[in-house]
N, CA, C and O atoms as a CHARMM CRD file, in Angstrom:
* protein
*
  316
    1    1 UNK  N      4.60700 -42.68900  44.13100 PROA 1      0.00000
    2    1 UNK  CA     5.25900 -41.41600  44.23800 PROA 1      0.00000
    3    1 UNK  C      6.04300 -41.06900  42.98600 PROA 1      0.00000
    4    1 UNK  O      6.29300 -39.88700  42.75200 PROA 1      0.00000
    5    2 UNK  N      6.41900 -41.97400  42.21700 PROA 2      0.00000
    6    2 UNK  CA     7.50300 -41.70200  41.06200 PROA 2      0.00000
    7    2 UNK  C      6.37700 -41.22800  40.10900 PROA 2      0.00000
    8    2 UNK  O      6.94400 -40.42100  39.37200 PROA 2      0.00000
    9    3 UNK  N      4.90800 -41.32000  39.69200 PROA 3      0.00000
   10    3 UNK  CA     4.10500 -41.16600  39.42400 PROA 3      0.00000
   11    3 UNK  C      3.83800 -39.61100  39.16400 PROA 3      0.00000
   12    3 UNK  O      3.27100 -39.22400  38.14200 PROA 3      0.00000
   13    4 UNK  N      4.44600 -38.45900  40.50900 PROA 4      0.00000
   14    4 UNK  CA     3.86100 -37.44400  40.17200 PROA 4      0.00000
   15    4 UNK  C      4.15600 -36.72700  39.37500 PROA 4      0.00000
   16    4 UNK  O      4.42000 -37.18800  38.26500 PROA 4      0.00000
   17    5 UNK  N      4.24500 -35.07800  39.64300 PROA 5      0.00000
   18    5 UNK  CA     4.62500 -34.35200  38.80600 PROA 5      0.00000
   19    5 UNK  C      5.47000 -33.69400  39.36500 PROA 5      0.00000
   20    5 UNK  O      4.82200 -33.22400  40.30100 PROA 5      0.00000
   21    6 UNK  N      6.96700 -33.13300  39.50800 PROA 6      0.00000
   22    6 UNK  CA     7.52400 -32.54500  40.13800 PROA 6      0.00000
   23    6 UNK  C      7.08400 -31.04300  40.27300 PROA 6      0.00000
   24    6 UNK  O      6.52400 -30.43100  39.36400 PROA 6      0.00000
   25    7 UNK  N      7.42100 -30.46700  41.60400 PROA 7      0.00000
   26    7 UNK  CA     6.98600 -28.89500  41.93800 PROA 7      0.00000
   27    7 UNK  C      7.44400 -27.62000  41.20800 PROA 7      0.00000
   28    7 UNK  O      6.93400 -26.51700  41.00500 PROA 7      0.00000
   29    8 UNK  N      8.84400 -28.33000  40.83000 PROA 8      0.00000
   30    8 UNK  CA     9.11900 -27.09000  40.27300 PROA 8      0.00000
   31    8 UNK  C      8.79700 -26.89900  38.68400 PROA 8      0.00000
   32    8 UNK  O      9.15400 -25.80200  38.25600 PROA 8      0.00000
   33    9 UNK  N      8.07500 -27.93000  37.56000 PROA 9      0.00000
   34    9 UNK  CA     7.51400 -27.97200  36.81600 PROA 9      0.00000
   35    9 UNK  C      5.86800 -26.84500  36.70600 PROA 9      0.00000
   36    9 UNK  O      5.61500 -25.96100  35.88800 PROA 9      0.00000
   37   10 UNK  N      5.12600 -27.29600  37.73900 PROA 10     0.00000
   38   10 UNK  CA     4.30600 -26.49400  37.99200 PROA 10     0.00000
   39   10 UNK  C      4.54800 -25.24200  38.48900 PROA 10     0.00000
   40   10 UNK  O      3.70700 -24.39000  38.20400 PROA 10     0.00000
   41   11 UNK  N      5.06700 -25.05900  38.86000 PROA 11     0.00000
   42   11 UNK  CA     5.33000 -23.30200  39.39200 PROA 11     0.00000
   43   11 UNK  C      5.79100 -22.33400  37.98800 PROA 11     0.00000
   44   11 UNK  O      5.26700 -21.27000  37.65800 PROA 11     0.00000
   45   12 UNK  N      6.55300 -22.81500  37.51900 PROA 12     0.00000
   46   12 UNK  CA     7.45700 -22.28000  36.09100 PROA 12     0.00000
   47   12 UNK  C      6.39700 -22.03300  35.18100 PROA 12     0.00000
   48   12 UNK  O      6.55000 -21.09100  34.40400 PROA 12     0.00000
   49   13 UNK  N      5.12400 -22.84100  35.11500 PROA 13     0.00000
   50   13 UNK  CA     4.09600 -22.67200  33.63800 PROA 13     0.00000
   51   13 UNK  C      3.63200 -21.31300  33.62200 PROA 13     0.00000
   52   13 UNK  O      3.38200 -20.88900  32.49400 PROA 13     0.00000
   53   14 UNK  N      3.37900 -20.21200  34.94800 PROA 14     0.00000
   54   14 UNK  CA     2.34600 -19.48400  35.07800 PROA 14     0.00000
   55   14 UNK  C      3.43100 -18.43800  33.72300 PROA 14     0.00000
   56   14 UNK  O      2.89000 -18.12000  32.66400 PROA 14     0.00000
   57   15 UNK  N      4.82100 -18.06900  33.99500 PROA 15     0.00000
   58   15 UNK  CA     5.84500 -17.08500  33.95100 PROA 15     0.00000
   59   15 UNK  C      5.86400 -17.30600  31.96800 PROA 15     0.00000
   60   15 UNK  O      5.75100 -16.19400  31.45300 PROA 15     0.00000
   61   16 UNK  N      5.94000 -18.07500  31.24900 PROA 16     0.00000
   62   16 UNK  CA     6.01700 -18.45000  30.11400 PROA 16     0.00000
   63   16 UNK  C      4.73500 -18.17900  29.41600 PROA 16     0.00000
   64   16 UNK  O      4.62100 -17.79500  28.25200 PROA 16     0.00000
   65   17 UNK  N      3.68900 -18.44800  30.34900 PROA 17     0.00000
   66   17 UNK  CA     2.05200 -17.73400  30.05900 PROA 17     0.00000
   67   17 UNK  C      2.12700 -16.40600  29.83000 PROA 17     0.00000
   68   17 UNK  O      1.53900 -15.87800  28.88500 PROA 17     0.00000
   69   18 UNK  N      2.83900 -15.77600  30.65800 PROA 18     0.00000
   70   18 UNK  CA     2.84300 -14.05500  31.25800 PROA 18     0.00000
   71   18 UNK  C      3.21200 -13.52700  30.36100 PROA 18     0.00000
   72   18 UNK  O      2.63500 -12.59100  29.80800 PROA 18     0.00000
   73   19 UNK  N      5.04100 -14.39800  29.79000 PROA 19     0.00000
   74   19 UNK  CA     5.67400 -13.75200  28.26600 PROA 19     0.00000
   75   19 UNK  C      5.20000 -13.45100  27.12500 PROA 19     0.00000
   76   19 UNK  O      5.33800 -12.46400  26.40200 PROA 19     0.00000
   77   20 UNK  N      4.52000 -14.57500  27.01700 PROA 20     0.00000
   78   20 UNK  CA     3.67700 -14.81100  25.91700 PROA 20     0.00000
   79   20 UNK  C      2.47300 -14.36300  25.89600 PROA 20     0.00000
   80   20 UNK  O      1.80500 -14.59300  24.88800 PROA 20     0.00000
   81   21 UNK  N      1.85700 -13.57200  27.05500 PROA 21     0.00000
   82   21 UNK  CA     0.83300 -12.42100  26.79400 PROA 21     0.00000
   83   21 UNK  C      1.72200 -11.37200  26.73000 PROA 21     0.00000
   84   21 UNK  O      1.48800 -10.62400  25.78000 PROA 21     0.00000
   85   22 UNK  N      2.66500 -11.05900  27.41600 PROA 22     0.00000
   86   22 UNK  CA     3.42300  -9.47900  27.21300 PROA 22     0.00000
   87   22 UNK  C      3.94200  -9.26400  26.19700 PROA 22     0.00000
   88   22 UNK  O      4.27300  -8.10200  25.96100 PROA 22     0.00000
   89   23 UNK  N      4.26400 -10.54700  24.99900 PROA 23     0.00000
   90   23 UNK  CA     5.07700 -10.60500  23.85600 PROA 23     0.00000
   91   23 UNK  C      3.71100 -10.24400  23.14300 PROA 23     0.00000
   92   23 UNK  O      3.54900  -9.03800  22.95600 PROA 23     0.00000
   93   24 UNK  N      3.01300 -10.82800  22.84500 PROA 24     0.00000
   94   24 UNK  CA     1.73500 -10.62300  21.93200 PROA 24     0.00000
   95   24 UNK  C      0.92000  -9.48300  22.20500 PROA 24     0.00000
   96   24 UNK  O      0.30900  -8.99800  21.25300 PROA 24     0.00000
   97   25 UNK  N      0.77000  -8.83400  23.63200 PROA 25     0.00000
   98   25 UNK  CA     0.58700  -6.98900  23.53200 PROA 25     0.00000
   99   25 UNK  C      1.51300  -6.48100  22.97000 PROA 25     0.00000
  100   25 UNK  O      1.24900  -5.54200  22.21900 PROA 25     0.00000
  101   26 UNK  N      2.68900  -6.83700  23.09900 PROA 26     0.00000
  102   26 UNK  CA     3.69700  -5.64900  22.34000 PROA 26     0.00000
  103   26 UNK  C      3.58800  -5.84500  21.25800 PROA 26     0.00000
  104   26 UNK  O      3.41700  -4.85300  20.55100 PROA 26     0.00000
  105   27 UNK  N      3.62400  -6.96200  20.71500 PROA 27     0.00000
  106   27 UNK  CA     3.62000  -6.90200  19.01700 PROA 27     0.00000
  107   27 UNK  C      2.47900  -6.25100  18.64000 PROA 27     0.00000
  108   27 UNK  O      2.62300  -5.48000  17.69000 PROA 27     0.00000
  109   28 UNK  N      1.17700  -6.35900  19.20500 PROA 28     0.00000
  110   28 UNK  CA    -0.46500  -5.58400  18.56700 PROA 28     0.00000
  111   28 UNK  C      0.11100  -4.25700  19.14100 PROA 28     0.00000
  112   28 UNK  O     -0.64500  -3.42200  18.64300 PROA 28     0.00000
  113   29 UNK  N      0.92200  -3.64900  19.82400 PROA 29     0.00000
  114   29 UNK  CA     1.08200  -2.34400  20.24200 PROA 29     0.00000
  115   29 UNK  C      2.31900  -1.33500  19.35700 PROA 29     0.00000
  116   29 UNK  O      2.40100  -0.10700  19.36700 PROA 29     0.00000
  117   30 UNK  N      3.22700  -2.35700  18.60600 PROA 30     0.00000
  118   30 UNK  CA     4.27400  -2.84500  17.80400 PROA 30     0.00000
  119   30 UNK  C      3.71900  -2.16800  16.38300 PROA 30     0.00000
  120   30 UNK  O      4.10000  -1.18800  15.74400 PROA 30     0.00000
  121   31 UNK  N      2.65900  -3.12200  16.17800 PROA 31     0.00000
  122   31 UNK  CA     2.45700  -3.29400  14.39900 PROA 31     0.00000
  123   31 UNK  C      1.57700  -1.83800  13.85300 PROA 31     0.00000
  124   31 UNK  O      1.62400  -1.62900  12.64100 PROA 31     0.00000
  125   32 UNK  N      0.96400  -1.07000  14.52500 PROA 32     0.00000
  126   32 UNK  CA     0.39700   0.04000  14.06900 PROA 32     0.00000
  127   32 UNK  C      1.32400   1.05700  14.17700 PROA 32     0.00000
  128   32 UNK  O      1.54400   1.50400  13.05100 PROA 32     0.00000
  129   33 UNK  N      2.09600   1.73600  15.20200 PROA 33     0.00000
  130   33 UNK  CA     3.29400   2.34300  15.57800 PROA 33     0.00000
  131   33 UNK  C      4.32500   2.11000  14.23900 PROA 33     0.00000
  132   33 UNK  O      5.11200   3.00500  13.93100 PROA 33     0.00000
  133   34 UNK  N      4.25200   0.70900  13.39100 PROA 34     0.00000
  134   34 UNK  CA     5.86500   0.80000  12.53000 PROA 34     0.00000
  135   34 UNK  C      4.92300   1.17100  11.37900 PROA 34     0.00000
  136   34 UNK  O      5.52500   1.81600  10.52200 PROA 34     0.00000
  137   35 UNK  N      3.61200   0.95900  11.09100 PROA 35     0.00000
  138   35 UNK  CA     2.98400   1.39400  10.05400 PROA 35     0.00000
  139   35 UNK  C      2.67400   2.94800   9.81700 PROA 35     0.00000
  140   35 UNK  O      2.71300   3.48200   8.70900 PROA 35     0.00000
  141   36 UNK  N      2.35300   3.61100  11.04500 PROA 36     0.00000
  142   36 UNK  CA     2.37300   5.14000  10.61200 PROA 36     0.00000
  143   36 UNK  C      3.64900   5.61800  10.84300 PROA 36     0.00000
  144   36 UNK  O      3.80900   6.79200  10.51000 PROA 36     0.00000
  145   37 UNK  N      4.73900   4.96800  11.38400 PROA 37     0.00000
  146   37 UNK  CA     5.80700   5.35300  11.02600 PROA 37     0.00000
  147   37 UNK  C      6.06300   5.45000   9.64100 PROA 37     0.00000
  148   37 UNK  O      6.26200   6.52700   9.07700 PROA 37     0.00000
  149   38 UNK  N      6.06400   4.23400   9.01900 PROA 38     0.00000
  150   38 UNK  CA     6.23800   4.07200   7.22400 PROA 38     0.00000
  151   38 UNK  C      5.78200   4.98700   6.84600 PROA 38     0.00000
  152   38 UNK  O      6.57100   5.70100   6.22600 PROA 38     0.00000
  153   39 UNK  N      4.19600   5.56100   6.97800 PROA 39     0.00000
  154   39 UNK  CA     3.13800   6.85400   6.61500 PROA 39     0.00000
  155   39 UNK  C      3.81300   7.69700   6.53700 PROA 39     0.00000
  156   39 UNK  O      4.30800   8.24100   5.54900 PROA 39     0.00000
  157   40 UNK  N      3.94600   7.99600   8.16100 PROA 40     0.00000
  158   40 UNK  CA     4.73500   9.23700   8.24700 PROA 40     0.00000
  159   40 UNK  C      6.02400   9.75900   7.67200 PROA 40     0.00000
  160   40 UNK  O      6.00600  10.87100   7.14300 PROA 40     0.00000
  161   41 UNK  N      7.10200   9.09100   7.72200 PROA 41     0.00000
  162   41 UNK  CA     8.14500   9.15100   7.25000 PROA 41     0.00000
  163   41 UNK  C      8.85700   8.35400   5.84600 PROA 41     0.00000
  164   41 UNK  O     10.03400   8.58000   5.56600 PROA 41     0.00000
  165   42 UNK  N      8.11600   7.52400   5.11200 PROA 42     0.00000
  166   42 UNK  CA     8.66000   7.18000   3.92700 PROA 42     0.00000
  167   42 UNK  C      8.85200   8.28000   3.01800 PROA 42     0.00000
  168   42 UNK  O      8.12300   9.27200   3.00300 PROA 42     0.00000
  169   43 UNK  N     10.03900   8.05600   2.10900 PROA 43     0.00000
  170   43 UNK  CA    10.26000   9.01400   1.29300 PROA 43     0.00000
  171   43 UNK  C      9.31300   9.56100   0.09300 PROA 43     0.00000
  172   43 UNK  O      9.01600   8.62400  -0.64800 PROA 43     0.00000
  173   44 UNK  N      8.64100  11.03200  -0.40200 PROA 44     0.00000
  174   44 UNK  CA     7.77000  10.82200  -1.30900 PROA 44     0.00000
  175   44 UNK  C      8.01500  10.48300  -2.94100 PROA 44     0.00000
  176   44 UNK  O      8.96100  10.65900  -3.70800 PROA 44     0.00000
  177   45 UNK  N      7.43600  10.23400  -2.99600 PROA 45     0.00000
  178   45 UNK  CA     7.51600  10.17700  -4.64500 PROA 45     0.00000
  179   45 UNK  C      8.10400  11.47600  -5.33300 PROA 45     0.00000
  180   45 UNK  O      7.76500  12.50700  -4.75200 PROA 45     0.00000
  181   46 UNK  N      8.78200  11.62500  -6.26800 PROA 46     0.00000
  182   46 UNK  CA     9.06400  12.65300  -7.19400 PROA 46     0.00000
  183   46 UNK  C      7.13200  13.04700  -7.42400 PROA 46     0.00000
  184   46 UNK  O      6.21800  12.23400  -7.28600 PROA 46     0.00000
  185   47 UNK  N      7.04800  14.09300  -7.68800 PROA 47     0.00000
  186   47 UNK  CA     6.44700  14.73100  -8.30700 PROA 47     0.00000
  187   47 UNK  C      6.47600  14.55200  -9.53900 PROA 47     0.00000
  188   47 UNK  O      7.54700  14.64200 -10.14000 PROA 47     0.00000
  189   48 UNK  N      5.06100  14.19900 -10.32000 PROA 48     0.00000
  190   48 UNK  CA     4.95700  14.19100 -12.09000 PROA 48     0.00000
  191   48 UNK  C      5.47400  15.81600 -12.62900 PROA 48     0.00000
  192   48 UNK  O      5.57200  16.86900 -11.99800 PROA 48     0.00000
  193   49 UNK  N      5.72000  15.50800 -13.94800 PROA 49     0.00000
  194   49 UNK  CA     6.23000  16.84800 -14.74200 PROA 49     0.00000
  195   49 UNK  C      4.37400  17.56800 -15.14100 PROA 49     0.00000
  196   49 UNK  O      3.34600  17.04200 -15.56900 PROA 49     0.00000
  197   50 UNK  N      4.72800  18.89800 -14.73800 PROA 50     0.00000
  198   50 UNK  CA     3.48600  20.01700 -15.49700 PROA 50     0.00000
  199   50 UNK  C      3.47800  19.62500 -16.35300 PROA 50     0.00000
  200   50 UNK  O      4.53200  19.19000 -16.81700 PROA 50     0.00000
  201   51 UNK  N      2.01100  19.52800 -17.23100 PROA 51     0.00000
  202   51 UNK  CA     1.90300  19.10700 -18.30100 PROA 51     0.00000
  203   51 UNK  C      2.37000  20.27300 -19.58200 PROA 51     0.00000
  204   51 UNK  O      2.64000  19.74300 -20.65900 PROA 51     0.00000
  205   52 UNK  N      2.44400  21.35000 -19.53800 PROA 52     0.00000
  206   52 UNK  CA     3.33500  22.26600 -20.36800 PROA 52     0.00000
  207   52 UNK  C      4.52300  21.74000 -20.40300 PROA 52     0.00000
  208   52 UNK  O      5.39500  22.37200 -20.99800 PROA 52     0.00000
  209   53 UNK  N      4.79000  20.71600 -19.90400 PROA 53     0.00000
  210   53 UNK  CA     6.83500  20.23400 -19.93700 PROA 53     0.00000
  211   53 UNK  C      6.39300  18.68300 -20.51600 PROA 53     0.00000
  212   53 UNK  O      7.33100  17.88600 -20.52500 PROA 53     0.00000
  213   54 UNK  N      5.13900  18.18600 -20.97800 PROA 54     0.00000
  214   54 UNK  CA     4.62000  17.19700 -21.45500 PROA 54     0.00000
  215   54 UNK  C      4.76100  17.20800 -23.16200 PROA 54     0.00000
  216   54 UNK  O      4.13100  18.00600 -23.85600 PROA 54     0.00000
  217   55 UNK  N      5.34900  16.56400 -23.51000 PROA 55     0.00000
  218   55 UNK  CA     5.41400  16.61300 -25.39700 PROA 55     0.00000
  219   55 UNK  C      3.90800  15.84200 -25.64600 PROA 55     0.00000
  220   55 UNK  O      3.28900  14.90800 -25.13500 PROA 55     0.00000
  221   56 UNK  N      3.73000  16.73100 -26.64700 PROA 56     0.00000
  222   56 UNK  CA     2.68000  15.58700 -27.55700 PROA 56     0.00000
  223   56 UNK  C      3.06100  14.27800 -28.02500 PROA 56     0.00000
  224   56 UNK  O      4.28400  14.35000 -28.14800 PROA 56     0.00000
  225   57 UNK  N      2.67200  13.08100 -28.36400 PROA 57     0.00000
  226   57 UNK  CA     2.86500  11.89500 -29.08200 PROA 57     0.00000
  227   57 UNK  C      3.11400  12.54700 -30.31300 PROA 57     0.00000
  228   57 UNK  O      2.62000  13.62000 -30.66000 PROA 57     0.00000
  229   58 UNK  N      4.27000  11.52200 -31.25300 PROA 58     0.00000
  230   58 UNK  CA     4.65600  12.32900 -32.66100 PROA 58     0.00000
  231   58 UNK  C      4.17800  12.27500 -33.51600 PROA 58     0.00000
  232   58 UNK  O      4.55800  12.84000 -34.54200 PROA 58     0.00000
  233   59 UNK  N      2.90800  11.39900 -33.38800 PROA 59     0.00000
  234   59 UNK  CA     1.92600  11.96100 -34.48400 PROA 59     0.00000
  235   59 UNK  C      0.36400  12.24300 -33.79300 PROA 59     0.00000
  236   59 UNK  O     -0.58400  11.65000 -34.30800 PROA 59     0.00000
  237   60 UNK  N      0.14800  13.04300 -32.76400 PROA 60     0.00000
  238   60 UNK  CA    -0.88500  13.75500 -31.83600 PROA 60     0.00000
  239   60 UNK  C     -1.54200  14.49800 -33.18700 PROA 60     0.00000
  240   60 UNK  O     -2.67000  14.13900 -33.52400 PROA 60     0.00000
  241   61 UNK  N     -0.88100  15.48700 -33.93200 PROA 61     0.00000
  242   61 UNK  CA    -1.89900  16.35600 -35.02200 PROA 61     0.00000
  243   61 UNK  C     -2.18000  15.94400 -35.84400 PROA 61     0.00000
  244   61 UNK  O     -3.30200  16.38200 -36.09600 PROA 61     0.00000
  245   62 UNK  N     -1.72900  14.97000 -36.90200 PROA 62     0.00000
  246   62 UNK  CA    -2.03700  13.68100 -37.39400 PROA 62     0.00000
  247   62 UNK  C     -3.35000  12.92200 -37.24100 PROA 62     0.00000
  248   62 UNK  O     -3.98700  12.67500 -38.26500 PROA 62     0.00000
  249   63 UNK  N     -3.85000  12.49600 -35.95300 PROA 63     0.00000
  250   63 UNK  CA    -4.68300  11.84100 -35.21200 PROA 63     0.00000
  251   63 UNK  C     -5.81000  13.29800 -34.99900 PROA 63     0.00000
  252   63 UNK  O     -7.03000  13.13900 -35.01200 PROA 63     0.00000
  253   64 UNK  N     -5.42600  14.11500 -34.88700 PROA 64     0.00000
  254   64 UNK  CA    -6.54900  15.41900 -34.36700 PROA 64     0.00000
  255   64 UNK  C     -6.86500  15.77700 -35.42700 PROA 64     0.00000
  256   64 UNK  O     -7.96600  16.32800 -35.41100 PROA 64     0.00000
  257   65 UNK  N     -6.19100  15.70000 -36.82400 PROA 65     0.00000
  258   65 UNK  CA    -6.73800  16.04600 -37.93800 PROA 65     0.00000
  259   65 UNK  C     -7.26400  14.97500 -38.43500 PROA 65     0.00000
  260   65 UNK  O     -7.73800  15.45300 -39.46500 PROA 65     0.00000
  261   66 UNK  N     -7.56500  13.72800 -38.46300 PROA 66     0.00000
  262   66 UNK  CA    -8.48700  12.61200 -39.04400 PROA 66     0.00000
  263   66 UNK  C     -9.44700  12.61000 -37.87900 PROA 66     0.00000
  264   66 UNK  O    -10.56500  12.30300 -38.29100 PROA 66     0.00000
  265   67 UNK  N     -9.43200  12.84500 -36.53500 PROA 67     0.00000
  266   67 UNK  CA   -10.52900  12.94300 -35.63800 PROA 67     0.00000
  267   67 UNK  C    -11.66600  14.33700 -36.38500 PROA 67     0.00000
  268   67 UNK  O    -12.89600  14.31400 -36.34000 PROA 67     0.00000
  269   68 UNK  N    -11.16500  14.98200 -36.75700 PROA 68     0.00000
  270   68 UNK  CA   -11.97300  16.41200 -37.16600 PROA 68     0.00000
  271   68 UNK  C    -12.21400  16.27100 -38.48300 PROA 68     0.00000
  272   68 UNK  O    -13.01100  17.07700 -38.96200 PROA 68     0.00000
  273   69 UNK  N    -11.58100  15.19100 -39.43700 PROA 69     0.00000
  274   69 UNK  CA   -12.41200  15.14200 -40.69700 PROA 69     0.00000
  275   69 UNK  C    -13.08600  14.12000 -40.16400 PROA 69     0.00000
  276   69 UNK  O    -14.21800  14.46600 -40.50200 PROA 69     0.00000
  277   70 UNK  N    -13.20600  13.31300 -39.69400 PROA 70     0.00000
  278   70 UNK  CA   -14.07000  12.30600 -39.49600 PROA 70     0.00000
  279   70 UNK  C    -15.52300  12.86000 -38.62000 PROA 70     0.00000
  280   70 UNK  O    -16.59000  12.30200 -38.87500 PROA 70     0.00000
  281   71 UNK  N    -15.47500  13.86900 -37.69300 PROA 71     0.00000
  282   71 UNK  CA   -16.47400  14.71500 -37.62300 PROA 71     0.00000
  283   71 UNK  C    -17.48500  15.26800 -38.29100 PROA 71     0.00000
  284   71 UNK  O    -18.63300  14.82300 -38.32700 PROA 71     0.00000
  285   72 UNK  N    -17.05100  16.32300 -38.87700 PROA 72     0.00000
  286   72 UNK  CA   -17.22400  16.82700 -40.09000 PROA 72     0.00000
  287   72 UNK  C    -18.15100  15.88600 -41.46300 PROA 72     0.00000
  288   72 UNK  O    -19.18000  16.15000 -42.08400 PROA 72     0.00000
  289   73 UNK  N    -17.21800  14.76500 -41.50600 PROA 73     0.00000
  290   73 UNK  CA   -17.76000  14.48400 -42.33800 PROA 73     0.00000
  291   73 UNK  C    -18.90100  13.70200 -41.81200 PROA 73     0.00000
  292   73 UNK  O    -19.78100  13.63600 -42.67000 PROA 73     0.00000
  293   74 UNK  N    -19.20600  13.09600 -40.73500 PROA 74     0.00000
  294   74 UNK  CA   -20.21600  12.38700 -40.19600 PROA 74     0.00000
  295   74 UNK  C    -21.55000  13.64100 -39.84900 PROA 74     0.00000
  296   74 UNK  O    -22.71100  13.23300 -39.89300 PROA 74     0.00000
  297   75 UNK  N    -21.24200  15.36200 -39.46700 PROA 75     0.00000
  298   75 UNK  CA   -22.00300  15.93400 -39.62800 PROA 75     0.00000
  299   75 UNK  C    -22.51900  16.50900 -41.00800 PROA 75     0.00000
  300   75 UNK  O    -23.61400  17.07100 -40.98300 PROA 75     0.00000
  301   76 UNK  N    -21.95200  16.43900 -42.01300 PROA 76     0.00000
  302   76 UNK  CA   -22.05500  16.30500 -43.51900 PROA 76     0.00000
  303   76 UNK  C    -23.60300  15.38500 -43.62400 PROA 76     0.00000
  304   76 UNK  O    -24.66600  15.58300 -44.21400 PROA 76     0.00000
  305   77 UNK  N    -23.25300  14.66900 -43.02400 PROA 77     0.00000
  306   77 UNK  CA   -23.99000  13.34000 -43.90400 PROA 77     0.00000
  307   77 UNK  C    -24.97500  13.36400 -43.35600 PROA 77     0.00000
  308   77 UNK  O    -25.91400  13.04600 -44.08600 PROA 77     0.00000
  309   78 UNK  N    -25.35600  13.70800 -41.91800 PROA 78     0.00000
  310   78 UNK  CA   -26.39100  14.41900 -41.28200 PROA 78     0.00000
  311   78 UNK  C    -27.71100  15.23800 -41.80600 PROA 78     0.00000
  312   78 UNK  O    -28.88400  14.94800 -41.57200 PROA 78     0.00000
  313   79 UNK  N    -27.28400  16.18200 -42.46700 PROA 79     0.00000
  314   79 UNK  CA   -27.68400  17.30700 -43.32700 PROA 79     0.00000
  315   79 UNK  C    -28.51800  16.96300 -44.21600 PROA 79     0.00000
  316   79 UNK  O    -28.94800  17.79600 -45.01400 PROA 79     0.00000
């Protein structure tokens, strides 16, 4: 008799089973719900500046004028 298993051991397992399915639906019911929350409601980004409020690099015409002799002269040589 000292052998068995006491009753109230067995009765208690089913209830800890139950939690631990009701805990693990809520969390899969949980984790999509806080993600389109984030979607939905995170703050947005600033907006980039129009590129009319964009400066050129300080030597952009520099670079556009050796791009266009270098053209030029490659259609030169063409000829």
């Amino acid at each position: 008799m000292g052998a068995s298993t006491p009753r109230h051991h067995l009765s208690s397992q089913p209830l800890p089973l139950l939690t631990k399915r009701i805990f693990t639906y809520a969390l899969y019911a949980l984790l999509p719900l806080a993600v389109l929350h984030y979607l939905l409601f995170s703050p947005r980004p600033p907006a980039p500046p129009p590129l009319a409020a964009v400066s050129s690099p300080p030597h952009g015409d520099r670079t556009l004028s050796v791009l266009r002799f270098l053209v030029t002269s490659v259609r030169r040589r063409g000829r």
